[in-house]
C-alpha positions in Angstrom: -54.4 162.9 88.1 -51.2 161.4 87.6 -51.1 158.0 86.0 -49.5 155.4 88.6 -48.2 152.3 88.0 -50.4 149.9 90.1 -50.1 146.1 91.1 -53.7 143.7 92.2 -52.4 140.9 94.0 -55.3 138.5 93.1 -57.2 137.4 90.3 -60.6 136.3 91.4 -63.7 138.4 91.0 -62.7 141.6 92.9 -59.3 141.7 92.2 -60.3 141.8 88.8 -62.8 143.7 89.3 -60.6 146.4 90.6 -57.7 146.1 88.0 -60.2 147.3 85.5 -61.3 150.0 87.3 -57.9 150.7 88.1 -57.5 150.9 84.2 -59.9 152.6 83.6 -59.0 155.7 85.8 -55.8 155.7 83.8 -53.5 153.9 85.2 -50.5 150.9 84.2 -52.0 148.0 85.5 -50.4 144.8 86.4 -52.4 141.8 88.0 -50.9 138.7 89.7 -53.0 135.4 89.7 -51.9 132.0 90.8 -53.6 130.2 88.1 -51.7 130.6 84.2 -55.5 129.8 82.3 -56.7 132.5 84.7 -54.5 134.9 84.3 -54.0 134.3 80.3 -57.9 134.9 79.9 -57.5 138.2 81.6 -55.1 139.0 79.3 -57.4 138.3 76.6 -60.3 140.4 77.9 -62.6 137.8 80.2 -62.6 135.8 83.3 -65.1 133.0 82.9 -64.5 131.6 86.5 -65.3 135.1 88.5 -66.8 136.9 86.2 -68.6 135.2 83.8 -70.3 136.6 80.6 -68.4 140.5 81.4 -66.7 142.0 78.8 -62.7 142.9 80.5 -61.0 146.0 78.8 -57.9 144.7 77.4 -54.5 145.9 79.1 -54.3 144.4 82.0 -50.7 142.8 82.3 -52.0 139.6 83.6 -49.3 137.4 84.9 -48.1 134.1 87.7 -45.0 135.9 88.3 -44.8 138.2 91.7 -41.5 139.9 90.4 -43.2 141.1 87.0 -46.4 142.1 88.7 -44.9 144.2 91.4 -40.9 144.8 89.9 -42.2 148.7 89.1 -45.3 149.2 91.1 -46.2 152.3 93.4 -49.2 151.3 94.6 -50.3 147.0 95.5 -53.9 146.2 96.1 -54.3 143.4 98.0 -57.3 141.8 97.0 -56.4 137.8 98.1 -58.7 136.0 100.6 -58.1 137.6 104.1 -57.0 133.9 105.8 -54.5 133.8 102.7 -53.4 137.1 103.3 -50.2 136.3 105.6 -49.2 133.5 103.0 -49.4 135.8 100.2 -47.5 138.9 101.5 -44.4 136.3 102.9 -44.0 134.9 98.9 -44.4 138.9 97.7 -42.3 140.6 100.5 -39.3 140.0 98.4 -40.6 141.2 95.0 -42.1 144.8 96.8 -40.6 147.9 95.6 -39.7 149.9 99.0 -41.8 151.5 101.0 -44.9 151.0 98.8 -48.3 151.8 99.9 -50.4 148.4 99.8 -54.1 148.9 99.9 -56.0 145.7 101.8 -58.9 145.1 99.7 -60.2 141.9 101.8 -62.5 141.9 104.7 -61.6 139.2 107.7 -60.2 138.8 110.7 -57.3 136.3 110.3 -59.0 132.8 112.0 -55.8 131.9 113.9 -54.6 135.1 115.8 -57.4 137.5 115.6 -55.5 140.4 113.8 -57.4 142.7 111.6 -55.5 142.7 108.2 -53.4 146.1 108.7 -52.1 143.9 111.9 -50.8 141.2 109.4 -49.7 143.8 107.1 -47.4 146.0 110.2 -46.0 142.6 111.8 -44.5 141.4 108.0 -43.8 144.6 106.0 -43.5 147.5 108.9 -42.1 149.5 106.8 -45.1 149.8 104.5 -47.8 152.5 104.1 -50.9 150.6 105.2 -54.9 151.5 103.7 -57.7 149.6 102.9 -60.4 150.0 100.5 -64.2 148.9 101.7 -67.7 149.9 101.5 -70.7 148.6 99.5 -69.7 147.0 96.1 -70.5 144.2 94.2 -67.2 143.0 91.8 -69.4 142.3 89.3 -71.0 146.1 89.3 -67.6 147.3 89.7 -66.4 145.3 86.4 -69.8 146.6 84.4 -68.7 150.2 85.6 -72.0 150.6 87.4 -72.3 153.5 90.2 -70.1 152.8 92.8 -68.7 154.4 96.2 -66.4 153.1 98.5 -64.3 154.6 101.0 -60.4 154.5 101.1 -58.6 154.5 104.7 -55.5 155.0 105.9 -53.9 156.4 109.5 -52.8 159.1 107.8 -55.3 161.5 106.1 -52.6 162.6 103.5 -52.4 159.4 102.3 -55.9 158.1 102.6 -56.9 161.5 100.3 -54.4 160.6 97.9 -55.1 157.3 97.2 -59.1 157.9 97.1 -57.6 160.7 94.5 -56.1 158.3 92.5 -58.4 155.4 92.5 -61.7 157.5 91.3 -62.8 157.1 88.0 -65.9 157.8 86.0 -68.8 156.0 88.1 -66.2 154.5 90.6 -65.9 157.3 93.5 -63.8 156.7 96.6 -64.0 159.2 99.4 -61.2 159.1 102.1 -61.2 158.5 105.5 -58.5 158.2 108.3 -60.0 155.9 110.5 -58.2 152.8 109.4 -59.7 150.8 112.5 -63.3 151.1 111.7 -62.9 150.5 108.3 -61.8 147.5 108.6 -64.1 146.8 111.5 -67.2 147.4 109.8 -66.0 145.3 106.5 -65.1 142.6 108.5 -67.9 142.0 111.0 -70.6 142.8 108.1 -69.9 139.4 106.7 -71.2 137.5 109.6 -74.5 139.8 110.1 -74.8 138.7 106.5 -74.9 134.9 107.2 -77.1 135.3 109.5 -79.8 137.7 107.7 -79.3 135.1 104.5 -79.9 132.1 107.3 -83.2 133.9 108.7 -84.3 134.1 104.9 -83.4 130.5 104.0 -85.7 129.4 106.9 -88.3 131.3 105.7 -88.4 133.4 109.3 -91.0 136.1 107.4 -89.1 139.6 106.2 -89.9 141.2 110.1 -86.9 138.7 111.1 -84.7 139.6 108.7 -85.4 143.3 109.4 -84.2 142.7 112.9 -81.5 140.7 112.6 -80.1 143.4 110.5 -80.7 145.9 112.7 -79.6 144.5 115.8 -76.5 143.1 114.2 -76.3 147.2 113.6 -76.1 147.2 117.5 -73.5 144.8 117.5 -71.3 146.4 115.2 -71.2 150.0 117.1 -71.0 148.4 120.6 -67.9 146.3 119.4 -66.2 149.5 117.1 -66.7 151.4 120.1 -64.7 148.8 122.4 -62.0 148.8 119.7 -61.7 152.9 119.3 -63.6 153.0 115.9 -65.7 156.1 115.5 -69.2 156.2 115.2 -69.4 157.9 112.2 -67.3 155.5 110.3 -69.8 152.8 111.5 -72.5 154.7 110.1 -70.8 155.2 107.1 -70.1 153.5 103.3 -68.1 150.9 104.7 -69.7 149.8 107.9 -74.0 150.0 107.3 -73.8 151.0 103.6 -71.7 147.7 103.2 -74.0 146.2 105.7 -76.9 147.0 104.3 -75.6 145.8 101.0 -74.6 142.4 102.1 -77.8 141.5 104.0 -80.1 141.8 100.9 -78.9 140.3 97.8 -78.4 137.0 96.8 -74.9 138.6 95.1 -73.3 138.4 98.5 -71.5 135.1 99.2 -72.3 135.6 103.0 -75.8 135.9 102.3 -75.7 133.2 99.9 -73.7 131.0 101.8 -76.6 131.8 105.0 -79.5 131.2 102.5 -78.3 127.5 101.4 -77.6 127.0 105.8 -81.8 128.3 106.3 -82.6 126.0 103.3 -80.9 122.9 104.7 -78.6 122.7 101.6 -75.3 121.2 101.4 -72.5 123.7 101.7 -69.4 121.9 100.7 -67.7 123.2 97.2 -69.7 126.6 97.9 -67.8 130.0 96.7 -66.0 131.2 99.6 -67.7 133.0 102.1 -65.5 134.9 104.5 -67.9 135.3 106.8 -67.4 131.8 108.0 -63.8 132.0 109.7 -64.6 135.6 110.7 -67.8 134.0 113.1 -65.7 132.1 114.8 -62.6 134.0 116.0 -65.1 137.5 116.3 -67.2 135.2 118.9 -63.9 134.3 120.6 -62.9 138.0 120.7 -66.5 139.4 122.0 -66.3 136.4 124.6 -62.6 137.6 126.0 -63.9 141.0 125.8 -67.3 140.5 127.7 -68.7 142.5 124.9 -72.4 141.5 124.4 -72.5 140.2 120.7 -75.3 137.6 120.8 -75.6 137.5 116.7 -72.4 137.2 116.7 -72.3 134.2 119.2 -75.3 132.8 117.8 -73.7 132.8 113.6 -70.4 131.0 115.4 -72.2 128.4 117.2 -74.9 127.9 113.7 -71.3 127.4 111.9 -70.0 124.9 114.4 -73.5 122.7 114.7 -73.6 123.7 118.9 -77.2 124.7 117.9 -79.7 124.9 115.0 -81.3 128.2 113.8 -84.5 127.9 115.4 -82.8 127.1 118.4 -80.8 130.3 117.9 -83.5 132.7 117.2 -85.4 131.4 120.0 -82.7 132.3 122.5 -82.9 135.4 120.7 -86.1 136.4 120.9 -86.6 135.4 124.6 -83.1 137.3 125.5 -84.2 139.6 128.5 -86.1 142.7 127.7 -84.3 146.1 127.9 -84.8 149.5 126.3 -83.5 149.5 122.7 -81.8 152.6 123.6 -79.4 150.6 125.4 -76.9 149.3 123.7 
């Protein structure tokens, strides 16, 4: 495979994360990071704020400045915080090379409009090849070169193959996928299911409840993918219950984290971000506008908001009208 020359907007754990493995299959890689400390450490081979105590390859061209970062690039990975995302791309939009693919490596739905990050992406930079990367991974496997597969999507299949060429490496294997829609679907919405299966756990609701919020927020996930022309098989796939079933079980997940310290009753301010949390609310606004029936959903957003507590939630849940579990 051809060496590209390959920009990570972002320098927290998973941009990092994938700059080395970007490296490491063989390609120039820059990395652009707000903080100069930050950025200087990753220079130097670490990143004690993200990823503490992991060894970085050296030669990632760590830097502050957009123009350096992305001056040469052929490929951008967007790996900043999906509510930053619009910010981010306005201060880069002058710096992009033309008609650059950018890969959207965060999972959200922007809090304020409802748009999916490829719909942020199309309204600023039309002119840009639009894919995502998603699926189960951990940054901090991905920086220790553990096993990995994720899925890489784009409209166009030509593209999407490409790029899942390019970004494969020993123990980091992307397969491709053209259905951009459910990709980012399934990434998004798998952060709320998280909160809630971490909130279940944190309340000490017995395993059985965690088991069922995970696979009823399953439900959830098809029945809304289906309303927005995502295909079952992407839902079923790495990046929609493999990422799912990641996120639900490990205390590595911020949204699982984030829904263990809510069960627990501990204070949440100062906590790593959790993107789960401005997702709940605008994907219960959307289900709600939609008359989609998305009561996990509804029930994470209204947790968030302090409407009701978790007991009161699961209750409702549990004594929701009986029906076949057939029908979703």
């Amino acid at each position: 495979m051809q060496s590209r020359r390959i920009a990570v907007l972002g320098g927290g754990a998973w941009g990092t994360a994938l700059a080395l493995a970007m490296l490491r299959a063989g390609h120039h890689t820059a990395l652009w990071a707000r903080d100069a400390d930050m950025a200087a450490a990753i220079r130097k081979g670490e990143n004690p704020r993200y990823l503490p105590g992991i060894a970085l390859d050296t030669g990632i061209a760590a830097t502050t400045d957009l123009k350096t970062a992305l001056g040469d690039a052929d490929c951008v990975l967007v790996a900043t915080p999906a509510q930053s995302l619009r910010t981010v791309l306005a201060e880069a939009r002058p710096h992009l090379p033309a008609n650059v693919p950018l890969v959207l490596c965060a999972k959200g739905i922007e809090r304020e409009t409802g748009t999916l990050m490829s719909g942020i992406v199309e309204a600023l930079l039309p002119d840009h090849p639009i894919a995502a990367l998603s699926g189960p991974s951990f940054a901090a496997d991905v920086a220790r070169g553990l096993p990995t597969a994720v899925v890489v999507a784009a409209r166009e299949e030509a593209l999407a193959a490409e790029l899942a060429a390019a970004f494969s490496a020993q123990n980091l294997r992307c397969y491709s996928s053209d259905d951009l829609t459910g990709v980012e679907i399934g990434g998004a919405l798998k952060n709320v299911f998280a909160i809630a299966a971490g909130a279940v756990t944190g309340a000490a609701l017995g395993a059985s409840a965690q088991a069922a919020m995970v696979t009823r927020g399953f439900v959830e996930l098809r029945r809304i993918g289906a309303v927005f022309g995502a295909r079952p098989e992407t839902l079923m796939g790495l990046s929609g219950l493999g990422d799912l079933l990641l996120s639900c079980a490990s205390v590595q997940s911020r949204n699982f984290s984030y829904g263990l310290a809510l069960g627990r009753g501990e204070e949440l301010t100062g906590r790593p971000l959790a993107e789960g949390v401005p997702t709940a609310a605008i994907a219960a606004r959307i289900v709600a506008e939609r008359g989609i029936e998305a009561p996990i959903i509804s029930a994470v957003a209204a947790i968030l908001d302090g409407t009701v507590t978790i007991g009161e939630a699961v209750t409702a849940l549990m004594t929701r009208p009986l029906k076949s579990e057939a029908d979703e």
